[in-house]
ZAMARGU-4260 file (C-alpha; in steps of 0.2 Angstrom, whole numbers, plus 5000, padded with zeros to 4 digits):
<rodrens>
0) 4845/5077/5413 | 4832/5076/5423 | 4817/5086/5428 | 4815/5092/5447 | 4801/5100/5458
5) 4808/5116/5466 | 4798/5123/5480 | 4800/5142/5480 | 4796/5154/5493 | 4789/5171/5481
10) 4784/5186/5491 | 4789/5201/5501 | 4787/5209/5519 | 4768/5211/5516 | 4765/5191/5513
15) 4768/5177/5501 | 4766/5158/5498 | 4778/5143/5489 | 4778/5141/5472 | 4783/5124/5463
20) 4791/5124/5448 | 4794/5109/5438 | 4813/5114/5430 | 4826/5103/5421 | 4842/5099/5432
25) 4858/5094/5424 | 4872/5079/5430 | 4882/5088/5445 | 4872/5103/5448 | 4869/5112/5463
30) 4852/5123/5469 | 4860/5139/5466 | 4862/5131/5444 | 4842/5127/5446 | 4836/5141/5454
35) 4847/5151/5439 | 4840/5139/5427 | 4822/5145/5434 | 4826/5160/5432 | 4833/5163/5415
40) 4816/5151/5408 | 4801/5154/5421 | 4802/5167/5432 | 4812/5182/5425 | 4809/5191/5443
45) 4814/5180/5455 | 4826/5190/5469 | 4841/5179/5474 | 4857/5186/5482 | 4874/5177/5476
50) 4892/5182/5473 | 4907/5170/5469 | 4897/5154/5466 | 4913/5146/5475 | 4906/5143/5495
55) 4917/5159/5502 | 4904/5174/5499 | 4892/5167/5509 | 4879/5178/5501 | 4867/5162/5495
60) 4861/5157/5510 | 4844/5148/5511 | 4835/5136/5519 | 4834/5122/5509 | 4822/5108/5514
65) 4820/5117/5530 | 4838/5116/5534 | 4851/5132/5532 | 4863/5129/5520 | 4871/5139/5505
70) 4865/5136/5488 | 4879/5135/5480 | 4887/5119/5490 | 4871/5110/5492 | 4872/5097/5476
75) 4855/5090/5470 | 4862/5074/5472 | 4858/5075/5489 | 4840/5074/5486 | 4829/5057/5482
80) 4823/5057/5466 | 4805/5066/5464 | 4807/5074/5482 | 4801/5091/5482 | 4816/5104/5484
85) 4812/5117/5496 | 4818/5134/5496 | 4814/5149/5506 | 4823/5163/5512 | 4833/5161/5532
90) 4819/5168/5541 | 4826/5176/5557 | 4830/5193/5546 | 4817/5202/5538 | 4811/5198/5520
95) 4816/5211/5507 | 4808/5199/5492 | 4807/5180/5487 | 4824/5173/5494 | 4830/5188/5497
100) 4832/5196/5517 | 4839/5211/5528 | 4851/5206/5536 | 4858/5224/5541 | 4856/5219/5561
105) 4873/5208/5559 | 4881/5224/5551 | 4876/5235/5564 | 4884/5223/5578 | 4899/5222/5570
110) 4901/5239/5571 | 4897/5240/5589 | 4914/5227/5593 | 4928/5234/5602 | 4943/5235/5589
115) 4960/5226/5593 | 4969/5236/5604 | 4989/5232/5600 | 4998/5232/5619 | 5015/5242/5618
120) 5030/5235/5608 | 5044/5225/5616 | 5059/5234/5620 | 5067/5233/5602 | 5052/5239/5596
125) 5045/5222/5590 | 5033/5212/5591 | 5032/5192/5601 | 5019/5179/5598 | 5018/5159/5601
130) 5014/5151/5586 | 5000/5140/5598 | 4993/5159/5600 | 4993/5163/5582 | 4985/5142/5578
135) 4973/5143/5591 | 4963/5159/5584 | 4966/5154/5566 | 4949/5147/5563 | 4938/5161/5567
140) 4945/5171/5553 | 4937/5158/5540 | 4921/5165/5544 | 4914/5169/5527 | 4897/5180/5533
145) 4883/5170/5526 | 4874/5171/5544 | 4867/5153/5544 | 4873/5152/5561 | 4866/5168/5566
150) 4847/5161/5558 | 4848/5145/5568 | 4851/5154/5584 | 4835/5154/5593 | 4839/5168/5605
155) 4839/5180/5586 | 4826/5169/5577 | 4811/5168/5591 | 4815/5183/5604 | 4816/5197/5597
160) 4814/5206/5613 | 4833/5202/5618 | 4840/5205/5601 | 4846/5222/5604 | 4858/5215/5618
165) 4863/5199/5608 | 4878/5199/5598 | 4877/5179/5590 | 4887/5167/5586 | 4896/5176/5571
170) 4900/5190/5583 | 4905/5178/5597 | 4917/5170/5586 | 4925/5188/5581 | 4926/5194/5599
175) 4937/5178/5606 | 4946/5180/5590 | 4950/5197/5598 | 4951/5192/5615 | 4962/5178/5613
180) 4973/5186/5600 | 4992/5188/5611 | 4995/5205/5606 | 4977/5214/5613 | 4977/5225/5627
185) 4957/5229/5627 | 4945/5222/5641 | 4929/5221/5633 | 4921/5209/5647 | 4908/5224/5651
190) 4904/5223/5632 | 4903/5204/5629 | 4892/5203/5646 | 4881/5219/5642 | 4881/5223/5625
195) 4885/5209/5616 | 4872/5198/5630 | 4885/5181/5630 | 4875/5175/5647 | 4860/5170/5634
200) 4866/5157/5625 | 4863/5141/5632 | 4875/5133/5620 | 4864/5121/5610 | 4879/5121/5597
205) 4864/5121/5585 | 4877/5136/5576 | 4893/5126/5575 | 4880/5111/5566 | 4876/5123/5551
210) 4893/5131/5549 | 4899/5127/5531 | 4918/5132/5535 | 4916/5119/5551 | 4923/5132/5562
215) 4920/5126/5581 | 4910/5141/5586 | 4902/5134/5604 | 4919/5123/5610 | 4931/5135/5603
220) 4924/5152/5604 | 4908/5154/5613 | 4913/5143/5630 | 4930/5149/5632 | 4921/5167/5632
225) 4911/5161/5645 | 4923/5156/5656 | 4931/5171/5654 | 4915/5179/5660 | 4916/5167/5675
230) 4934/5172/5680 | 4928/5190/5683 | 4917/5187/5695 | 4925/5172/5702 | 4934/5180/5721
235) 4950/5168/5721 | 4953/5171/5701 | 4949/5191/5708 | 4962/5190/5723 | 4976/5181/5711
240) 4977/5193/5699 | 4977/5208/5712 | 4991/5199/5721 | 5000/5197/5703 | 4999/5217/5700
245) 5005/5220/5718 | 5021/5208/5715 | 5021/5215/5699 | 5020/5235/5706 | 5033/5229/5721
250) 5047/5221/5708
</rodrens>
């Protein structure tokens, strides 16, 4: 056993400061144990939000050591021994209290995202897909909601003027799992353009680096969406697919 220093951010929306804490950290623990084990012997009322303990609530997200991360997979072994351990909240939400923070902005975007919009059946009444179609949207369901990609985004974290317009990188992701899904009949370019503001990202991939289920949220999700966005501007792309639906309306 060995004793560590924790440094724990303790306040609410009207101010606070970091704390140390000097607190005994077992063989093979992770933050989420110490921070527990601070709890339960020093400070009784310390707010910290965790679910399953298991890396797939994604409701223990921090910053730890100035890096976004979830407590639960971050194993003190990573640390040097007597190095501080930081801990503070993910600041691009608002602080409800100590580590805890609002992050009712991603909820309210989620709403806002066009449903999938099944295209009619085939002719038997059934239903066709590639299995390459099915594979290549796979990984965007893994997303598990912990929002470190959404706090590392700097269009959410340091312009909040543009955050009404700006969807994120969790949002991103859900929209070209929707848009690329092989069954979806919905356009929702005006709504990835406007609404959800895709044209501000500069694609740093500063996201996809935090991502703790390594989903490939710039290459896979974010850059095909921009060229999608390209295409509907592009004149030639334009005068294809008008000649397509005049072959098409002449067949």
């Amino acid at each position: 056993m060995a004793t560590v220093t924790m440094r724990v951010f303790r306040g609410d929306a009207g101010g606070g400061s970091f704390k140390d804490y000097r607190v005994e950290a077992d063989e093979g623990m992770v933050v989420l144990d110490v921070i527990h084990r601070l709890q339960a012997t020093q400070a009784n009322d310390l707010a910290c939000r965790w679910n399953c303990k298991a890396g797939k609530c994604g409701s223990c997200s921090a910053e730890v050591n100035g890096k976004p991360r979830l407590m639960c997979m971050t194993r003190m072994n990573l640390f040097r021994e007597g190095e501080i351990i930081s801990v503070a909240p993910i600041r691009a939400f608002p602080i409800i209290r100590d580590l805890v923070t609002n992050v009712a902005y991603n909820y309210e975007k989620a709403k806002a995202i066009p449903p999938l919009r099944l295209k009619p059946p085939e002719a038997d009444g059934t239903y066709r897909m590639m299995q390459e179609d099915i594979d290549r949207i796979q990984e965007f369901h893994k997303c598990i909601e912990c929002f470190l990609c959404q706090d590392v985004c700097h269009v959410i974290r340091d312009h909040e003027a543009h955050k009404k317009a700006f969807a994120g990188p969790r949002f991103f992701i859900k929209l070209a799992g929707l848009e690329m899904h092989p069954l979806d009949a919905a356009d929702r370019t005006p709504f990835v353009r406007r609404e959800a503001g895709i044209g501000l990202c500069n694609i740093t991939k500063c996201c996809t680096e935090v991502c703790p289920e390594h989903i490939h949220i710039t290459d896979n999700g974010i850059i095909p969406l921009k060229e999608r966005m390209a295409d509907s501007f592009d004149p030639i792309v334009r005068l294809l697919r008008r000649f397509r639906g005049m072959r098409k309306d002449g067949a």
